[in-house]
N, C-alpha and C positions, 0 to 999 in steps of 0.2 A: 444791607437788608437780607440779600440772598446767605451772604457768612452769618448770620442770624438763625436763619430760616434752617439751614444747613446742620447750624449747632445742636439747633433743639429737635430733628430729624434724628441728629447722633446720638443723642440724649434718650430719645424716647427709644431708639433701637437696644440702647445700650442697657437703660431701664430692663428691655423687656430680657434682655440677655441674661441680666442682675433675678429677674423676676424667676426665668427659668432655672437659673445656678440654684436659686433658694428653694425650688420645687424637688429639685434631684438632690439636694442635699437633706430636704425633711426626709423624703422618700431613702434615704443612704439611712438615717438615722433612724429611722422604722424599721429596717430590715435591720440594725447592727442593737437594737433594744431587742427585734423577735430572737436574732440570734444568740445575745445573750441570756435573754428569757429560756431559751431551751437547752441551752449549754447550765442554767442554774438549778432549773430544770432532771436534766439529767446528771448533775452532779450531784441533785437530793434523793434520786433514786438510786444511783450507785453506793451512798451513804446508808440508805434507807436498806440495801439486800446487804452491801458489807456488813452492818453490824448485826445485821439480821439474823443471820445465814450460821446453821447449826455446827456448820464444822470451823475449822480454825483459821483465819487468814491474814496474812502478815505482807505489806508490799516493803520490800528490802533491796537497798542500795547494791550494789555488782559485790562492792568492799563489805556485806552483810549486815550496816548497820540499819537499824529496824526505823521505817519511816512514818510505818501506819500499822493498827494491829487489831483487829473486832475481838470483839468480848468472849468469844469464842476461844480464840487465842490466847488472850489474858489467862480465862479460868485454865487451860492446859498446861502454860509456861510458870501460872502461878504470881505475875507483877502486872500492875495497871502498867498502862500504857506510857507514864509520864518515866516509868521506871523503864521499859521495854525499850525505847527510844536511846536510853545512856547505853544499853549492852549489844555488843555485835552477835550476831544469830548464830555464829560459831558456838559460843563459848554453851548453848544449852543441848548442843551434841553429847551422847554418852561417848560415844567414841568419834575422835576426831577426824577418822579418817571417812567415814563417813559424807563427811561434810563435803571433802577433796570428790569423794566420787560421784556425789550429787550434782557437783559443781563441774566436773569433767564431761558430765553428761551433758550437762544443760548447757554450754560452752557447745559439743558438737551437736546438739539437738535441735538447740532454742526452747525444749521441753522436754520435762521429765513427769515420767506418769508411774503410778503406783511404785513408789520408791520406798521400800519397809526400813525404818530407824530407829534406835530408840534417842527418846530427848529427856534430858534432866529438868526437876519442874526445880521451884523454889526452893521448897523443902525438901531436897534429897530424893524424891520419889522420881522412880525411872517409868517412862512410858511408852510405849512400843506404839508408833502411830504411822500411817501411809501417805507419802507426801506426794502431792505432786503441782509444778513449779513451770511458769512460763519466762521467759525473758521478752517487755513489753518497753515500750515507750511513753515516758509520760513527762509532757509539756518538755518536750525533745531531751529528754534524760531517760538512759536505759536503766532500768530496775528490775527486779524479781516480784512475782505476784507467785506466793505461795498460798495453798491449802493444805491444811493437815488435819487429817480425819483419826480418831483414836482407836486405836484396834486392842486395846490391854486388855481388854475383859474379853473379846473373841480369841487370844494369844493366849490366855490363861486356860481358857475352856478346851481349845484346841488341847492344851498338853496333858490337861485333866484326862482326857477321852483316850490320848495318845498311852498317856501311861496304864490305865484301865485295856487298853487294847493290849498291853505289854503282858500284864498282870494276866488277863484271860488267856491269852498265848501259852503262857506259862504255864498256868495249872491244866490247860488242855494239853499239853506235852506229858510234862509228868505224870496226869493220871495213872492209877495203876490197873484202873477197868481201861478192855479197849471201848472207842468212842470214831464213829465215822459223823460226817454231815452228808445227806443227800438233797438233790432236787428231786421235783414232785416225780419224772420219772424212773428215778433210780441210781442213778449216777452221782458215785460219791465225790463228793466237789473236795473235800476236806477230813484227815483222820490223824490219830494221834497215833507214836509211837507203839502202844502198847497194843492195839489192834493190825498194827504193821506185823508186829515179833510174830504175834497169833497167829496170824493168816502169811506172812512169809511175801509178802509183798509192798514196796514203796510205796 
């Protein structure tokens, strides 16, 4: 009667043993649903800014192949993404060595910041853009999270202005009136040639 008695003492202990393992195991599975809840979570908001996000951004294996790439990127490189994925991110260098010194940088860096390149799109059209390129981790594989930002139209403006400042140089030299610049006190900042020969001074 007592080996009875005993049994079902061990029984109901063992129950209540049973009872708690099923309490910390719902309780495991509430926290491992919140924490996938937040992990889905934040991986629809990293989705949500990548494809968002105005400038250009490509996450790329160590070896350059392209793994992921926002619409951003697409319109600059010129190929959907299903296409961007077959080509390694080498081959859209205008020059290849380029590539080497990005990659020398970011090798002693872990990051490369404002790195001027140009890249070849689809069509033959060369782009002058500003890259700059982290080496991160993701789901324990190191990869490349690049952005690149387009600077063609500030690159072109630049040379416009640059050549215009050549051209005004130039016919300020030449004049054959002399021509000084002063500031508002008097002090000649700037004079061409032909007001030098005049007056006999540099």
């Amino acid at each position: 009667m007592e080996k009875n008695e005993m049994s079902r003492e061990q029984l109901i202990a063992r129950i209540e043993v049973l009872e708690g393992q099923i309490v910390e195991l719902k309780e495991a599975e509430d926290r491992n649903n919140m924490v996938e809840m937040a992990l889905r979570e934040s991986e629809e908001r990293f989705r949500i800014f990548f494809n968002a996000a105005p400038i250009g951004l490509c996450i790329t294996s160590v070896q350059g192949d392209i793994l992921n790439a926002n619409q951003a990127m697409q319109d600059i490189l010129g190929y959907p993404l299903e296409e961007l994925k077959t080509i390694n991110i080498s081959e859209f260098y205008f020059e290849p060595v380029e590539r080497q010194r990005l990659l020398n940088i970011l090798y002693d860096l872990k990051n490369v910041r404002d790195f001027e390149a140009k890249l070849k799109q689809k069509d033959g059209l060369v782009w002058t853009v500003l890259i700059n390129a982290d080496c991160i981790d993701i789901e324990k594989q190191k990869v490349f999270l690049t952005s690149i930002h387009d600077i063609t139209r500030f690159k072109q403006v630049q040379e416009v202005l640059r050549e215009s400042e050549e051209r005004y140089q130039q016919l300020f030299d030449i004049a054959p009136v002399g021509i000084t610049v002063t500031d508002y006190q008097g002090n000649v900042t700037a004079s061409n040639k032909s007001v030098q020969d005049l007056l006999g001074y540099t």
